[in-house]
C-alpha positions as CSV (number, residue, x, y, z in Angstrom):
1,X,0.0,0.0,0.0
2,X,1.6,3.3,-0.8
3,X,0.0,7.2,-1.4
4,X,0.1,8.6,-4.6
5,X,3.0,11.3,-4.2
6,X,1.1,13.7,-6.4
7,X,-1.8,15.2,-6.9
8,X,-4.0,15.8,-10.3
9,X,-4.0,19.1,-12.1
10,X,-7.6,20.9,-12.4
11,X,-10.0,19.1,-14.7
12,X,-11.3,20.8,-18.1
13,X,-14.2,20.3,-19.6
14,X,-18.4,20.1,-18.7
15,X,-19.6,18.6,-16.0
16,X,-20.5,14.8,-17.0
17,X,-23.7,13.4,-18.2
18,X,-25.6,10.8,-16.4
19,X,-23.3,8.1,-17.2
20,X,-19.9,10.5,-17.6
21,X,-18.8,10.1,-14.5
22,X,-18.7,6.3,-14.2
23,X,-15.8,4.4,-13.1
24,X,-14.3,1.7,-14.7
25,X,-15.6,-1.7,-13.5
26,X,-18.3,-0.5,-11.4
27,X,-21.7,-1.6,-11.3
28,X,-25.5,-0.7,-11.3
29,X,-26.7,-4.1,-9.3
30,X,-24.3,-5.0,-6.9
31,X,-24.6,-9.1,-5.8
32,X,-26.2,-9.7,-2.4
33,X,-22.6,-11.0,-0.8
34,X,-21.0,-7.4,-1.5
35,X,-23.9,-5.8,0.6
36,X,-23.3,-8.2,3.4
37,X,-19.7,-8.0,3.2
38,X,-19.8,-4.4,3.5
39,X,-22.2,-3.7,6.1
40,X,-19.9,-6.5,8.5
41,X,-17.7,-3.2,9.1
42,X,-21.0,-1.8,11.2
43,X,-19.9,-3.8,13.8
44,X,-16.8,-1.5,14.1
45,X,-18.3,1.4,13.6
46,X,-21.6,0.7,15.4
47,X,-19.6,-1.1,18.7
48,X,-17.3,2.2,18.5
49,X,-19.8,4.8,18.1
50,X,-22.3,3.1,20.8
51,X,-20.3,1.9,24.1
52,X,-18.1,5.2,24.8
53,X,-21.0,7.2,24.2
54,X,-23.0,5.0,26.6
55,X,-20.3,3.8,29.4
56,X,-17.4,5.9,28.8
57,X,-18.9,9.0,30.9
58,X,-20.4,7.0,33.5
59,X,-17.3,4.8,33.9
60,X,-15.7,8.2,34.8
61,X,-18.0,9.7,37.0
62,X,-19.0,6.8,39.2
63,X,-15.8,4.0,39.0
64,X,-12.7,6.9,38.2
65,X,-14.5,9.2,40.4
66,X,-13.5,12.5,38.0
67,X,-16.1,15.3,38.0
68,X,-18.9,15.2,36.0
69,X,-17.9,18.5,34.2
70,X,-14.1,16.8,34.0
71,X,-15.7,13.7,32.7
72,X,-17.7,15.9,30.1
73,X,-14.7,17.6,28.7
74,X,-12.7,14.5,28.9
75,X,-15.4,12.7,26.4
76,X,-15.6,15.4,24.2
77,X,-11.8,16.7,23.6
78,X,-10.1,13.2,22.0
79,X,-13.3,13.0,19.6
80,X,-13.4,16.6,18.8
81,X,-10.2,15.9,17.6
82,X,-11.5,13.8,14.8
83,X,-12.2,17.1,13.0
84,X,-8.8,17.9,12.3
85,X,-7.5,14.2,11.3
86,X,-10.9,12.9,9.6
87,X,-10.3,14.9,6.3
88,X,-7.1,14.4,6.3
89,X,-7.2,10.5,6.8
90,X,-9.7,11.2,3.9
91,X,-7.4,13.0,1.5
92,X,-4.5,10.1,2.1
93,X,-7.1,7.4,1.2
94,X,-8.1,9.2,-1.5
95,X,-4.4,9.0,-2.9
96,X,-4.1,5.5,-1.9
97,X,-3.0,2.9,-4.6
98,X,-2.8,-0.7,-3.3
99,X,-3.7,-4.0,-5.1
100,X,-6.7,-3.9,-2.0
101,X,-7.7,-1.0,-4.1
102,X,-7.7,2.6,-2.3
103,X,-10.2,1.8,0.5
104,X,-9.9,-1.4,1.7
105,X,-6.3,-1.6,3.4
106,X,-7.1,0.5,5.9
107,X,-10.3,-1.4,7.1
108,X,-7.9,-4.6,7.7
109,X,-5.0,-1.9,9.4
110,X,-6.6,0.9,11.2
111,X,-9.4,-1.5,12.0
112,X,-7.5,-4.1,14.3
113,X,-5.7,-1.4,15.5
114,X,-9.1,0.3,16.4
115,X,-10.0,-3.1,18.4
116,X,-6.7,-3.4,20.1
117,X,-6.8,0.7,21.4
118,X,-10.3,0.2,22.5
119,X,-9.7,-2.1,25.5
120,X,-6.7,-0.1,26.5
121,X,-9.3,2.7,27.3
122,X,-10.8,0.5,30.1
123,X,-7.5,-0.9,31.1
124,X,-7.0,1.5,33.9
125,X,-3.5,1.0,35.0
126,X,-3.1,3.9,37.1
127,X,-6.6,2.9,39.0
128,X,-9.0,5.9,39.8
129,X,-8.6,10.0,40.4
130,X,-7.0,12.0,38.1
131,X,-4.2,10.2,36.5
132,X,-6.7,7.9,35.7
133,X,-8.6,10.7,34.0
134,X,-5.4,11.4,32.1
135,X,-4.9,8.0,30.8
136,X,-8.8,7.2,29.3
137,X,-8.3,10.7,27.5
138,X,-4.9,9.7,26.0
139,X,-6.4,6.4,25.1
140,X,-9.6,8.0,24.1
141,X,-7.0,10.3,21.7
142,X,-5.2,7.4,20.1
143,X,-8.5,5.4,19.8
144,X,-10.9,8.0,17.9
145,X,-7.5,8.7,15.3
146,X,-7.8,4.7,14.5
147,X,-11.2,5.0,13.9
148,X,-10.7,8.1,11.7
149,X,-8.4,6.1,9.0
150,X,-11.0,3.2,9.2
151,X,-14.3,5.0,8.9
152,X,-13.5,7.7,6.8
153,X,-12.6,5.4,3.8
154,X,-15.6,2.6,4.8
155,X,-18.2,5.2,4.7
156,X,-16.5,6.7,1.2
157,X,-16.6,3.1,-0.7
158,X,-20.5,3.1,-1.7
159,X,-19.9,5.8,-4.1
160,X,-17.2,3.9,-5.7
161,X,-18.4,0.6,-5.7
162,X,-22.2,1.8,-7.6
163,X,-23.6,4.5,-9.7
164,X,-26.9,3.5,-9.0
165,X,-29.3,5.5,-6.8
166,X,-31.5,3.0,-5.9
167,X,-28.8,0.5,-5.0
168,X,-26.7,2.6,-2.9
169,X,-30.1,2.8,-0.5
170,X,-29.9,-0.8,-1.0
171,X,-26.2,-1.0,0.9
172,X,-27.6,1.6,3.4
173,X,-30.2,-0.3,4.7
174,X,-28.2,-3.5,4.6
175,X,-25.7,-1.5,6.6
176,X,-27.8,0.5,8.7
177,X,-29.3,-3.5,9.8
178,X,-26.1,-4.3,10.6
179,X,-25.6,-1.0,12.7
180,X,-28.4,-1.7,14.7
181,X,-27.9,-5.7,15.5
182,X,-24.3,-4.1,16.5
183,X,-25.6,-1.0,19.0
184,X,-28.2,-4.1,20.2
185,X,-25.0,-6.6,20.9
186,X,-22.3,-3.5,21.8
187,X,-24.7,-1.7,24.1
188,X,-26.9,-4.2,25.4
189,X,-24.2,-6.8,26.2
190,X,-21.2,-4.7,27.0
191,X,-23.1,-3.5,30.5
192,X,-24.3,-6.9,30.8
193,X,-20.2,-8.2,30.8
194,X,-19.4,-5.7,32.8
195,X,-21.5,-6.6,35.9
196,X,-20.9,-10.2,35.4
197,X,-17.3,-9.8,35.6
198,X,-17.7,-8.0,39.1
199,X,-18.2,-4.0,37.9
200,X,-16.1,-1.5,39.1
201,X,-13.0,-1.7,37.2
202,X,-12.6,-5.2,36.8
203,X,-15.6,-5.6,34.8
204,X,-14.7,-2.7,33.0
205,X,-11.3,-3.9,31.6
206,X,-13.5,-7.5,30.3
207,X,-16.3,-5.4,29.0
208,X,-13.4,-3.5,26.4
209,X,-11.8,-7.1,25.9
210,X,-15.6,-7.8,24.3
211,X,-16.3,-5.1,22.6
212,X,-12.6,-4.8,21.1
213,X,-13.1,-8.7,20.0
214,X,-16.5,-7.3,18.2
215,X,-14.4,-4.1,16.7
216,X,-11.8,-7.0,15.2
217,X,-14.5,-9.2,13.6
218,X,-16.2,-6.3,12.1
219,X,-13.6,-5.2,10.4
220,X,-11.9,-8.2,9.4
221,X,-15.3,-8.9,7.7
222,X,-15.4,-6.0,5.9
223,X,-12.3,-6.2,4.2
224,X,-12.9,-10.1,3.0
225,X,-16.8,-9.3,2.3
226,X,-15.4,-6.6,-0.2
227,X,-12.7,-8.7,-1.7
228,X,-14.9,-9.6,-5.1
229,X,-15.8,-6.2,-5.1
230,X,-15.1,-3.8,-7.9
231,X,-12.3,-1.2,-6.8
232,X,-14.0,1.4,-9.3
233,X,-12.0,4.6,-9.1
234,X,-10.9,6.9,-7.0
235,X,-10.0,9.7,-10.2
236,X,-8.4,12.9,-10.0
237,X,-8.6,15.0,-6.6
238,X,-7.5,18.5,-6.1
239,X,-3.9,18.6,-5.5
240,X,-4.3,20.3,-1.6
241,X,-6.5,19.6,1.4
242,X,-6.8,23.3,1.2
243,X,-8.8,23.1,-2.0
244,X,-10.4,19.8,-1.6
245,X,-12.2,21.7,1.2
246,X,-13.1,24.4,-0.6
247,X,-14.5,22.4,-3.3
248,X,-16.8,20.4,-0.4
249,X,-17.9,24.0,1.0
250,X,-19.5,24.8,-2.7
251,X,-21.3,21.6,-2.2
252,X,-24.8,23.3,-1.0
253,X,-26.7,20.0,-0.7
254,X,-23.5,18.2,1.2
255,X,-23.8,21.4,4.0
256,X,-27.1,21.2,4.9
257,X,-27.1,17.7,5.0
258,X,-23.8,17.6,7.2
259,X,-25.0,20.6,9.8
260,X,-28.3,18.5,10.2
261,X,-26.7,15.2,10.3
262,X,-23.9,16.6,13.2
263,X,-26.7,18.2,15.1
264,X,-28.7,15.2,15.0
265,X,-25.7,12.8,15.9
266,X,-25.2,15.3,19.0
267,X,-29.0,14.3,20.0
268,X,-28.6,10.8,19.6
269,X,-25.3,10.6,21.9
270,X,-26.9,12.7,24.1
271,X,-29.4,9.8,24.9
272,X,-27.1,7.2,24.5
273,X,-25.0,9.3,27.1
274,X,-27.5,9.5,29.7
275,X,-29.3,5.9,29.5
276,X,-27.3,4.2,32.4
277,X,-28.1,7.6,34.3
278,X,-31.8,7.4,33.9
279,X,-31.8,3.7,34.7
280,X,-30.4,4.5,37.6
281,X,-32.1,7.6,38.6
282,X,-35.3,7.6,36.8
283,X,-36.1,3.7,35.9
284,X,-34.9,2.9,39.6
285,X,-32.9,0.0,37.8
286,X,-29.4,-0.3,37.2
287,X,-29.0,-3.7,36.5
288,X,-31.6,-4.5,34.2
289,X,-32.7,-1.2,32.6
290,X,-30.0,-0.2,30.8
291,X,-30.1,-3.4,28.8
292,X,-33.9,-3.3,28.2
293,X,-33.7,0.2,27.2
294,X,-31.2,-0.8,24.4
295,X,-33.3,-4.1,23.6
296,X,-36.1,-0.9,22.9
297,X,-34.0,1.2,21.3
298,X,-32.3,-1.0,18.7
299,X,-34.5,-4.2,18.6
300,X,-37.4,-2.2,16.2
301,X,-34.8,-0.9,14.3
302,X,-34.2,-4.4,12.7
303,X,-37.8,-5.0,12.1
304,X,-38.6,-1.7,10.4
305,X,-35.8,-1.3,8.4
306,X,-37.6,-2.7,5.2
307,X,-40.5,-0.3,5.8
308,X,-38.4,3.0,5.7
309,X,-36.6,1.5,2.5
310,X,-40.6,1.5,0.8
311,X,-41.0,4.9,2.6
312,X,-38.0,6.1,1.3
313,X,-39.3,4.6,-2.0
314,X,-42.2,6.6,-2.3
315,X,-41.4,9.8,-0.9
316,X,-37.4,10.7,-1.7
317,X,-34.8,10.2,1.0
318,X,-35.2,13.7,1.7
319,X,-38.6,14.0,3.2
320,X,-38.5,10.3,4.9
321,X,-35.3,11.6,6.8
322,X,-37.6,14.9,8.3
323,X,-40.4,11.8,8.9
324,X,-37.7,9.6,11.0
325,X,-36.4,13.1,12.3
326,X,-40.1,14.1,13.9
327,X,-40.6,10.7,15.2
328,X,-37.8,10.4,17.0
329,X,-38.5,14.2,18.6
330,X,-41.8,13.2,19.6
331,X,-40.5,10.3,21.1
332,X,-38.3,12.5,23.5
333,X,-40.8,14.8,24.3
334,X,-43.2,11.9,25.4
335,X,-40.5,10.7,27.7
336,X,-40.5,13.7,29.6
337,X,-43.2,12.0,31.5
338,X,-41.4,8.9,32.3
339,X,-41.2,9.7,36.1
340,X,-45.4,9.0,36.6
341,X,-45.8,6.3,33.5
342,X,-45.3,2.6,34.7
343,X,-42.2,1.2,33.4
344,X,-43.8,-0.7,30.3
345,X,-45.2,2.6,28.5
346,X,-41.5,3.9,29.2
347,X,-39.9,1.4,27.4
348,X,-43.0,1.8,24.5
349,X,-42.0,5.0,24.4
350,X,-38.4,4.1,23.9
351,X,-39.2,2.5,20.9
352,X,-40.5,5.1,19.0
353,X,-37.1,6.6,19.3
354,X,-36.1,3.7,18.1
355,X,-38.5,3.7,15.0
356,X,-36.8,6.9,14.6
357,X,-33.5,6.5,15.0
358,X,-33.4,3.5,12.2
359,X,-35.4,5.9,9.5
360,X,-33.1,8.9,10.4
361,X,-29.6,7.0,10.2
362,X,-30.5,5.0,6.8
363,X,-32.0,8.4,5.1
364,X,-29.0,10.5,5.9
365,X,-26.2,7.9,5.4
366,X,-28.3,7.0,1.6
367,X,-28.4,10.7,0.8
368,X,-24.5,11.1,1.2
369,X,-23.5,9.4,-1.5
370,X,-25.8,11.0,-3.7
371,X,-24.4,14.1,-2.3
372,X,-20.7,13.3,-3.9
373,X,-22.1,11.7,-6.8
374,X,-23.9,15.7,-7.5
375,X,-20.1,16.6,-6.6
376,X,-18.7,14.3,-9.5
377,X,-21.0,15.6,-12.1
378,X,-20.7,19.1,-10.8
379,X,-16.9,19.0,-11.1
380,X,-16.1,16.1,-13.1
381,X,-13.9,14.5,-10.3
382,X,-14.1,11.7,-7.9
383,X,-12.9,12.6,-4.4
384,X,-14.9,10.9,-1.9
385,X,-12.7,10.5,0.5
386,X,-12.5,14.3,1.1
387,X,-16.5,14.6,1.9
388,X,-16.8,11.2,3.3
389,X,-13.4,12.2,5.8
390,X,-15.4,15.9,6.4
391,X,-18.9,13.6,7.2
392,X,-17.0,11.5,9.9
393,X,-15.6,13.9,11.1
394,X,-18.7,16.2,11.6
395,X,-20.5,12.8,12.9
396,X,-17.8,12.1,15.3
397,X,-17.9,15.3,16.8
398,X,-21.5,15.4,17.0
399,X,-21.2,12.2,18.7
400,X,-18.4,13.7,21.2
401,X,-20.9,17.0,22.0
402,X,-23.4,14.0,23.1
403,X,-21.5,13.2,26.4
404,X,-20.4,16.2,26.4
405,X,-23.7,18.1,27.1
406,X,-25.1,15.3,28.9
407,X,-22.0,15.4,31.2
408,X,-22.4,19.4,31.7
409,X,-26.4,19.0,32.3
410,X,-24.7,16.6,35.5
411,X,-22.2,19.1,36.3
412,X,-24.9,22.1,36.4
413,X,-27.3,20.1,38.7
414,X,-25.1,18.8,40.8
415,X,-24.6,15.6,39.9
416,X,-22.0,13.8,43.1
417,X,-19.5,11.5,41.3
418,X,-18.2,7.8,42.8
419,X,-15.3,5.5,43.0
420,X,-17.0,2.6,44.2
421,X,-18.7,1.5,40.2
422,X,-22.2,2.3,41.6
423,X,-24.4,6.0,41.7
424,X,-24.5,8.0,44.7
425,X,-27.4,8.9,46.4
426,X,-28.3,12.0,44.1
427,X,-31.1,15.1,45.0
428,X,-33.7,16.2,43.2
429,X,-32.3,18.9,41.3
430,X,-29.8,15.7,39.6
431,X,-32.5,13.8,39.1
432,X,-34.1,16.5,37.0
433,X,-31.0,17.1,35.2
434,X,-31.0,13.3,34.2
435,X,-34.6,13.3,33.4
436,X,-34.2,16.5,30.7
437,X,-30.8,15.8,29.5
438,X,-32.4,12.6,28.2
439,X,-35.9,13.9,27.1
440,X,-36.8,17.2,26.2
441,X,-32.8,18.7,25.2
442,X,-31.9,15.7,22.4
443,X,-35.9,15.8,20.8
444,X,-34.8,19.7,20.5
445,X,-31.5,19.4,18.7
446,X,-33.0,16.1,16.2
447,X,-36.2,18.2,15.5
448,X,-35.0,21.9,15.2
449,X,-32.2,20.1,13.1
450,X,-34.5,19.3,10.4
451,X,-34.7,23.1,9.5
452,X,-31.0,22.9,8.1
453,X,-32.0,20.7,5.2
454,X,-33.6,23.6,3.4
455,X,-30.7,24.1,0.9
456,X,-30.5,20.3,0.0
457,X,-31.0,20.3,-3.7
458,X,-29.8,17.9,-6.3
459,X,-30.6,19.7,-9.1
460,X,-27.7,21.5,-10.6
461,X,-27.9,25.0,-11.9
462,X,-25.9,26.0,-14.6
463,X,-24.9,29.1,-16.4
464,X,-27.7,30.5,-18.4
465,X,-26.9,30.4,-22.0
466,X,-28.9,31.5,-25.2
467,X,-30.1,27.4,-25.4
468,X,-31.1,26.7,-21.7
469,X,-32.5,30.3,-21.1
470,X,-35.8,30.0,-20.4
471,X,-35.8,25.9,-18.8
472,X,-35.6,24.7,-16.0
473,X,-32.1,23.1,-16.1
474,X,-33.3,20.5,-13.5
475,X,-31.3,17.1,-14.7
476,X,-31.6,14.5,-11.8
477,X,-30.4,12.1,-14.1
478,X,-26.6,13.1,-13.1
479,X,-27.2,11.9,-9.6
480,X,-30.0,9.1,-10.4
481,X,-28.4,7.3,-12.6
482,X,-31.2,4.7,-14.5
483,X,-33.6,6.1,-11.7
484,X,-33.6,9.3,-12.9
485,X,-37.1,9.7,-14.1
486,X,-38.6,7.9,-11.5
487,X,-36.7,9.9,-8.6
488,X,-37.4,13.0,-10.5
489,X,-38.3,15.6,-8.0
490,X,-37.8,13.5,-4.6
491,X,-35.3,14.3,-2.4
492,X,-35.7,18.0,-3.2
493,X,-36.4,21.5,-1.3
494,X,-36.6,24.8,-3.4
495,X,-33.1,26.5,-2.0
């Protein structure tokens, strides 16, 4: 595996037609196995994205005993770093040339070393206070830079791999099922080996030997699943990160898709933060709730799947994505109420996040790639690395901000921190902070989100000239492929 040493001069020329931009040796109908295959590397990404988001700040707070507000800022630093090396780990991808092809070297390499850094986080050599601290945010560091350099080129190889619209839905939702079986496994089991190994930190350091061993088989999966696979191509890129940006920034549909997508990541983490707190301090059960609250969560996710795909079907990504979006906000706003519903109507309500949450991953993550295929035809090169590096990296930090405004919501109500791998006895005014850091602030940030999507638009505008004065200049065909005049019009707001 080596990077190309140089980069491609700027491309002349029109933009493409609806077949201009293909790549040699890709395909419209991808065989079932390549789906499958490449939705095994949810397991990395979903185990990744799920158990420090869930356990990471509680682990903290009540086995490390470091401050809540600590904690928060502890959580949110390492991943916020992901900013910085996700578009970069994009660009070298990019200019990857291997005979894995660009992408897939780096889902065998940075993935195991993704695994391997994981447990180290709950290794906790130094045992608790603030060294302690020190260590999970140095770990945390080296961990979230692994996943960078095997997300960022995962999430770019649907582009690659089809030009079809339809079937790149098709290896969302297969991935997107996959994503969910792994939050169900990752952050159902993970507390489950945790308490069975003894809690405290212990179980800690045998719940990140589990997790880690899920992180490995993902990603080893992945890159055999996409062996038969064709490489398509990469193309030409702009020869800086500098420009490459720039070129991503004049993407309107890719921004409004990205702001919504890293305000609704924040929303999700910020439940996923705060469900072992409102077990404990809501639910009344530590043991058993978190688990059941992830069974909730996830479990309709794998059920539904197939009936956002017909959704999506019939009324463009675009406005299935603000239907997922609303559901999961009324969810949360339901919950509010969980302190005087009997537990089963809790856990009901829980799963309308989770009808949610599955329609609101698959539409955004099946609207990307369209995004850089409206790129390609707009600039007549293939970079996907460079907006699929900029779309971790947004997601990650979104994910980071979770924790981190759960963890300040603690911090501001007084939440009382422990070494001992249980809760303390907490007042009211906690209680209250758990209740509305898991309710009514995520539904805000997932439903108010929905108003950045305004600019998404895949129709391209082009100069007016003495021929096309006058039309509409509305070609869906260059990001619909075959689907073109079916798709015509879906997915669409008036900018």
């Amino acid at each position: 595996m080596n990077a190309s040493p140089g980069g491609a001069g700027p491309s002349t020329g029109s933009a493409p037609g609806p077949s201009a931009g293909s790549a040699p040796g890709r395909t419209s109908g991808l065989p079932r196995r390549v789906h499958a295959g490449y939705a095994l590397g949810s397991l990395a990404t979903g185990a990744f994205g799920t158990v420090p988001g869930l356990l990471l700040l509680p682990y903290l707070t009540d086995t490390l005993g470091v401050a809540a507000g600590v904690a928060a800022l502890l959580v949110l630093l390492p991943k916020a770093w992901d900013v910085l090396v996700n578009p970069v780990a994009g660009r070298i991808s990019d200019r990857t040339r291997s005979r894995w092809g660009a992408r897939r070297p780096y889902l065998l390499v940075a993935g195991l070393a993704l695994a391997v850094l994981f447990g180290s986080i709950f290794a906790a050599p130094f045992g608790a206070g603030p060294a302690a601290g020190a260590y999970v945010a140095i770990a945390f560091l080296a961990t979230a830079t692994a996943f960078a350099f095997f997300q960022v080129p995962y999430v770019a190889m649907p582009a690659e791999l089809t030009d079809d619209y339809a079937d790149r839905t098709r290896m969302m939702t297969w991935r997107i099922a996959v994503l969910a079986l792994a939050i169900l496994v990752a952050g159902a089991v993970a507390p489950l080996v945790r308490d069975a190994a003894g809690g405290g930190v212990p179980g800690h350091r045998w719940m990140g030997v589990f997790v880690a061993a899920l992180i490995a088989v993902g990603a080893v999966g992945a890159f055999l699943g996409t062996r038969s696979a064709p490489q398509g191509s990469v193309g030409e890129s702009e020869p800086s990160l500098r420009a490459q940006l720039a070129v991503a920034g004049r993407n309107r549909p890719f921004r409004a898709l990205l702001l919504c997508f890293v305000v609704q990541s924040a929303g999700v983490a910020t439940i996923l933060a705060g469900v072992q707190y409102f077990a404990d301090q809501i639910l009344r059960d530590p043991t058993t709730g978190p688990t059941l609250l992830f069974l909730c969560f996830v479990g309709p996710a794998l059920v539904v799947m197939p009936l956002w795909s017909r959704v999506g079907a019939r009324l463009g990504k675009l406005a299935a994505l603000v239907a997922a979006s609303l559901i999961l906000t009324a969810g949360g706003l339901a919950l509010v109420t969980a302190p005087v519903l009997p537990a089963v109507v809790v856990y009901l309500l829980v799963a309308v996040l989770g009808v949610g949450y599955a329609g609101q991953q698959v539409f955004a993550l099946a609207m990307l790639p369209d995004c850089i295929a409206y790129d390609t035809a707009r600039t007549g090169r293939r970079q996907a690395g460079v907006f699929t590096g900029l779309w971790t990296a947004g997601e990650t930090f979104g994910l980071a901000l979770g924790p981190g405004i759960f963890g300040l919501v603690l911090a501001l109500t007084g939440y009382v921190s422990s070494t001992t791998g249980a809760a303390a006895v907490q007042s009211d005014t906690a209680r209250l902070g758990v209740l509305l850091g898991f309710t009514i602030l995520p539904a805000l940030l997932i439903g108010l989100a929905t108003t950045l999507l305004r600019p998404y638009n895949l129709t391209p505008t082009p100069t007016p000239t003495p021929s096309t004065s006058g039309t509409s200049g509305a070609d869906h065909g260059v990001v619909a492929g075959t689907k073109a005049a079916e798709n015509h019009g879906k997915g669409t707001t008036t900018p």
